[in-house]
C-alpha positions as CSV (number, residue, x, y, z in Angstrom):
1,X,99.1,130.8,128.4
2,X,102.4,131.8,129.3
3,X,104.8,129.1,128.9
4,X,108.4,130.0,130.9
5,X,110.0,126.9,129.7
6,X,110.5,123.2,127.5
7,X,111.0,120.4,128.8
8,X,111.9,117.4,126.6
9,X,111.9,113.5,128.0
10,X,112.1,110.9,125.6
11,X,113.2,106.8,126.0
12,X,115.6,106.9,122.5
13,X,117.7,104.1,122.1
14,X,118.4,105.0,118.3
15,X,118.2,108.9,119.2
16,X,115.4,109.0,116.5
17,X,112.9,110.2,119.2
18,X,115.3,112.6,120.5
19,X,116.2,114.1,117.0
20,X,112.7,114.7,116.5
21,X,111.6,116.1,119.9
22,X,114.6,118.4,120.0
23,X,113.4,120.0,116.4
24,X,109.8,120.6,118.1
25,X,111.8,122.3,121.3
26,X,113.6,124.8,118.4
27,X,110.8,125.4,116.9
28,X,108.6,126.5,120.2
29,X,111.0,129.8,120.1
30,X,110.9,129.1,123.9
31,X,114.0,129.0,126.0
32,X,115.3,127.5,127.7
33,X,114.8,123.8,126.8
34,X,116.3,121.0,128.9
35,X,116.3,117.1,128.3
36,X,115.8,114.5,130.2
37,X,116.5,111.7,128.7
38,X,115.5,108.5,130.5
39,X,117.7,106.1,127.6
40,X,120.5,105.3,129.9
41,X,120.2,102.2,132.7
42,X,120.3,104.5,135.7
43,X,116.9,105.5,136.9
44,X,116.1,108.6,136.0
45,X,116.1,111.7,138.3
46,X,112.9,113.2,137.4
47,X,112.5,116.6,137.9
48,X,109.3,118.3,139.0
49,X,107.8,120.5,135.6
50,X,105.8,123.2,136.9
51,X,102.3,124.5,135.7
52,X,104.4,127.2,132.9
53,X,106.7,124.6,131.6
54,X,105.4,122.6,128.1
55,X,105.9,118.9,128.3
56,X,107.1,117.2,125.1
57,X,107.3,113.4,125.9
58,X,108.4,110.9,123.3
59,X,109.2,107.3,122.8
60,X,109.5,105.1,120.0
61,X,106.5,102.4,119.2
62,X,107.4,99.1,118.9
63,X,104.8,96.6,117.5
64,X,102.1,99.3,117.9
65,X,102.9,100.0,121.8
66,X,105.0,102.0,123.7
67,X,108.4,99.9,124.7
68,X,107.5,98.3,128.0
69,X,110.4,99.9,129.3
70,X,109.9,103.7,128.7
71,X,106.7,102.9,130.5
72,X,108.3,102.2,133.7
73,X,110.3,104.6,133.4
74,X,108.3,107.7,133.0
75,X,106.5,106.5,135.8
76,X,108.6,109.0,138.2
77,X,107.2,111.6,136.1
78,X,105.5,114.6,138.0
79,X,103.4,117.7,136.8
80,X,101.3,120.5,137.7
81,X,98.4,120.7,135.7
82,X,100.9,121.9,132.8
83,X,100.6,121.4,129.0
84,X,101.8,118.3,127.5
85,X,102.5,117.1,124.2
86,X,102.8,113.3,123.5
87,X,105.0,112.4,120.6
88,X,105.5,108.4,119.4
89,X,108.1,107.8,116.8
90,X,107.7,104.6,114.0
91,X,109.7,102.8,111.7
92,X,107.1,103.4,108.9
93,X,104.6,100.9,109.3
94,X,101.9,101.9,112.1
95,X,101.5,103.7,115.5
96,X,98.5,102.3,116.7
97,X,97.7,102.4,120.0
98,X,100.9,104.2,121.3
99,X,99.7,107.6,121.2
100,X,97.0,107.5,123.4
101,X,99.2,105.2,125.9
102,X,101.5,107.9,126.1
103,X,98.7,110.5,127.0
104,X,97.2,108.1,129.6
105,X,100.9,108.5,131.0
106,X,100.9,112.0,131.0
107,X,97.4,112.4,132.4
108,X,98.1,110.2,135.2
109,X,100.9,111.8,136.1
110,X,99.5,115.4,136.0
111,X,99.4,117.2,132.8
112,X,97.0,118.3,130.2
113,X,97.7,117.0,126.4
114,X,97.3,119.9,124.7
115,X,98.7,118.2,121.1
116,X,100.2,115.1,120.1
117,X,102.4,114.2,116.6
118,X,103.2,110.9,115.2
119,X,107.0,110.7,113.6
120,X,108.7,108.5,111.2
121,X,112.6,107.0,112.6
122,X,114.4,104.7,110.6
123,X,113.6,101.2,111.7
124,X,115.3,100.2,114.8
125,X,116.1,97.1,112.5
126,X,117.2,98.7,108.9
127,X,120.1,97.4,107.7
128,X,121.1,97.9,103.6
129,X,120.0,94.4,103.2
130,X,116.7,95.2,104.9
131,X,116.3,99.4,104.1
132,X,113.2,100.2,106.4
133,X,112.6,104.0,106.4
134,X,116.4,104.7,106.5
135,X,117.9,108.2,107.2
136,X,114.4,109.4,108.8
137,X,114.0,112.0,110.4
138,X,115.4,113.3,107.0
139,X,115.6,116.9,106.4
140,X,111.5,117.7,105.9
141,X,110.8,115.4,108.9
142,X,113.2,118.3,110.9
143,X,111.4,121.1,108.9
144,X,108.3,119.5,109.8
145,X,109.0,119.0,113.2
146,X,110.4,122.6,113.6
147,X,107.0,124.2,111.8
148,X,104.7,121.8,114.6
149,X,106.6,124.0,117.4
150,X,105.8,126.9,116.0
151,X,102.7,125.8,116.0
152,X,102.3,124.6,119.5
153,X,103.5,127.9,120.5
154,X,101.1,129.9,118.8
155,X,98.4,127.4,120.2
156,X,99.9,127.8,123.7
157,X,99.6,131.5,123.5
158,X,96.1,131.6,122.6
159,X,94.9,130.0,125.5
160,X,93.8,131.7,128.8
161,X,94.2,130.3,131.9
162,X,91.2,128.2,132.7
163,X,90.7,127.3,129.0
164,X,89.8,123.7,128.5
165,X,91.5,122.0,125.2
166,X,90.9,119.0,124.0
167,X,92.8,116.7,121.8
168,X,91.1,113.9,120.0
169,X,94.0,111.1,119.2
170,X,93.9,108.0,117.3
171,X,94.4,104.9,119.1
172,X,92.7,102.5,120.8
173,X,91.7,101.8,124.5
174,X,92.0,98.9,126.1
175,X,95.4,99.4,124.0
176,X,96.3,96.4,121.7
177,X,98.5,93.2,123.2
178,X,101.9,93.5,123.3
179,X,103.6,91.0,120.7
180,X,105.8,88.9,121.9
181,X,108.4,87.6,119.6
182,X,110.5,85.8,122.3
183,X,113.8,86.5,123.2
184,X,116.0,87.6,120.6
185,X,119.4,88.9,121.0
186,X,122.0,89.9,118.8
187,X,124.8,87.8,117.8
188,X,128.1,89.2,117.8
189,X,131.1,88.0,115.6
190,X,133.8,88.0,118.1
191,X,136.8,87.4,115.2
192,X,135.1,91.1,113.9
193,X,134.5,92.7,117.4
194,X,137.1,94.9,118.4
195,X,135.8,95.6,121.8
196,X,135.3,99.2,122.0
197,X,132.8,98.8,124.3
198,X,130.4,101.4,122.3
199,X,127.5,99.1,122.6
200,X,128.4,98.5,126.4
201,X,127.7,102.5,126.8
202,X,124.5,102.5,124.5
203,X,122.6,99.9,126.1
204,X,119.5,100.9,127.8
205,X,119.2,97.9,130.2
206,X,123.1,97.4,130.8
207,X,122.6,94.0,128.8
208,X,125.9,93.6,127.7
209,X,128.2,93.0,129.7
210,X,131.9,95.5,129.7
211,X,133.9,92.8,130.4
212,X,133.1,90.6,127.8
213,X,131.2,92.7,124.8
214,X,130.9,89.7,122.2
215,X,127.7,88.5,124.6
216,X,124.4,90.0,125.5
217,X,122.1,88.9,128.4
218,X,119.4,87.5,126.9
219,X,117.1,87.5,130.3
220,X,117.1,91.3,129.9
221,X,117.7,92.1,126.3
222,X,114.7,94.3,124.7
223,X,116.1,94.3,121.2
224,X,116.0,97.8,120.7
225,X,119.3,97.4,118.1
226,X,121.1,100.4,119.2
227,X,124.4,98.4,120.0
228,X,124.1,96.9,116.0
229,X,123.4,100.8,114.8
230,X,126.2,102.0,117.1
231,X,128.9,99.0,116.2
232,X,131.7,100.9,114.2
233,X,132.6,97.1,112.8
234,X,129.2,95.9,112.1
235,X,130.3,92.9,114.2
236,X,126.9,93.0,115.8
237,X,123.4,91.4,114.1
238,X,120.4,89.7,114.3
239,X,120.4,86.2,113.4
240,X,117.4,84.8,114.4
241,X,115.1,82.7,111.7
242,X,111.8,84.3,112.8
243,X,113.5,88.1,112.9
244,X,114.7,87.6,109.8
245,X,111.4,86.4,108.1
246,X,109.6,89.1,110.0
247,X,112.2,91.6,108.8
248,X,111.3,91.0,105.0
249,X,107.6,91.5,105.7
250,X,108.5,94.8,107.3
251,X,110.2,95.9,104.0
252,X,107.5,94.9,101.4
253,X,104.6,96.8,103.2
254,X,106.9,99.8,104.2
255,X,108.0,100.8,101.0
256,X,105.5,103.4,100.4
257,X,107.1,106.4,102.5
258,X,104.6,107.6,105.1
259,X,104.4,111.2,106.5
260,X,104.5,112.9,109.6
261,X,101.1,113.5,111.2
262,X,100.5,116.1,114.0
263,X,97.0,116.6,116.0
264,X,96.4,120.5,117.7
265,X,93.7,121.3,120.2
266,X,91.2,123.3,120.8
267,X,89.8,125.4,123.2
């Protein structure tokens, strides 16, 4: 199969997903490779990908799903019957079901999965009180991402035309409930915030408002963390009781360090 092009689309609040998709992209050998990156507020303007371009679609997992979010966004996604490669990205506990929700996504929206891979990203919610997977992707994770494209590529150009190649991924379908933790928003420390506005710009859903930065909307909130990981103060954090409990949980069973897992297809 001749593949002309890469195109990378991630949701990546953190810019873990992105990190690790743009390694897999390098390590194709293809060029070019173009993002689009569906992150920011603004709809995105979803290109067509044609039949010899690879998809390599990424999102990070929360709770064992996709964010609810990325889902409606990659809705306006539109292929040709090209290849596609589903990638979810976790904060070292569990992927679960996220996997094969992203290649019911691709599917539906034209594409054949030719591979999917399963990432480790620091926790959206590490913090040196509570270190869950911190600095991942580290260096092997890259390396490892890198090698998968090389691999992908030579599975790519081993496959004719009207090859059929299936990919057998673990999750399950009907996909697990969503958990729902209720609302929980960050707290700011407005004698600490300096009002940069840096998580005004990193905001996926435009929660926070520019005028007035020490407050977040709480209706529309998805408690993704990136305005906490972006804060050059640390004025921002999460407060909340229940978070916090739930936070030390996460560290005890996430100690062990888990390892990037790929799945190839066959013809």
């Amino acid at each position: 199969m001749k593949i002309e092009a890469v195109r990378l689309a991630c949701f990546s609040p953190t810019h873990t997903t992105r990190t690790v998709l743009e390694a897999i992209g390098r390590g194709t050998g293809i060029n070019p490779v173009t993002v689009t990156d569906v992150t920011p507020p603004r709809l995105p303007d979803w290109p067509d990908v044609a039949a010899d371009e690879l998809l390599v679609i990424g999102a990070p997992v929360y709770a064992g799903r996709l964010p609810a979010t990325a889902v409606e966004r990659f809705r306006g996604l539109k292929g040709s019957g090209g290849p596609a490669v589903v990638v979810a990205v976790y904060g070292n506990r569990e992927f679960e079901d996220a996997l094969v929700e992203l290649e019911d996504i691709v599917k539906a929206a034209g594409f054949r999965t030719v591979a999917g891979a399963a990432f480790i990203g620091e926790h959206s919610y590490h913090t040196g009180a509570t270190p869950i997977a911190p600095g991942r992707p580290d260096r092997a994770d890259i390396a490892r991402a890198e090698a998968f494209g090389r691999d992908l590529r030579r599975l790519l150009d081993g496959i004719s035309g009207d090859d059929i190649v299936t990919v057998d991924l673990p999750g399950n379908r009907p996909y697990r409930d969503r958990v729902n933790h209720g609302k929980v928003t960050p707290v700011t420390d407005a004698a600490t915030c300096t009002r940069c506005g840096e998580c005004v710009a990193v905001c996926p859903v435009a929660a926070i408002p520019d005028d007035d930065p020490t407050t977040t909307d709480g209706g529309t909130c998805i408690t993704c963390a990136a305005c906490i990981k972006v804060c050059p103060v640390e004025a921002r954090s999460l407060q909340d009781a229940e978070m916090l409990r739930r936070l030390q949980w996460l560290l005890k069973i996430t100690r062990e360090r888990k390892e990037p897992q790929t799945w190839l297809g066959e013809v």
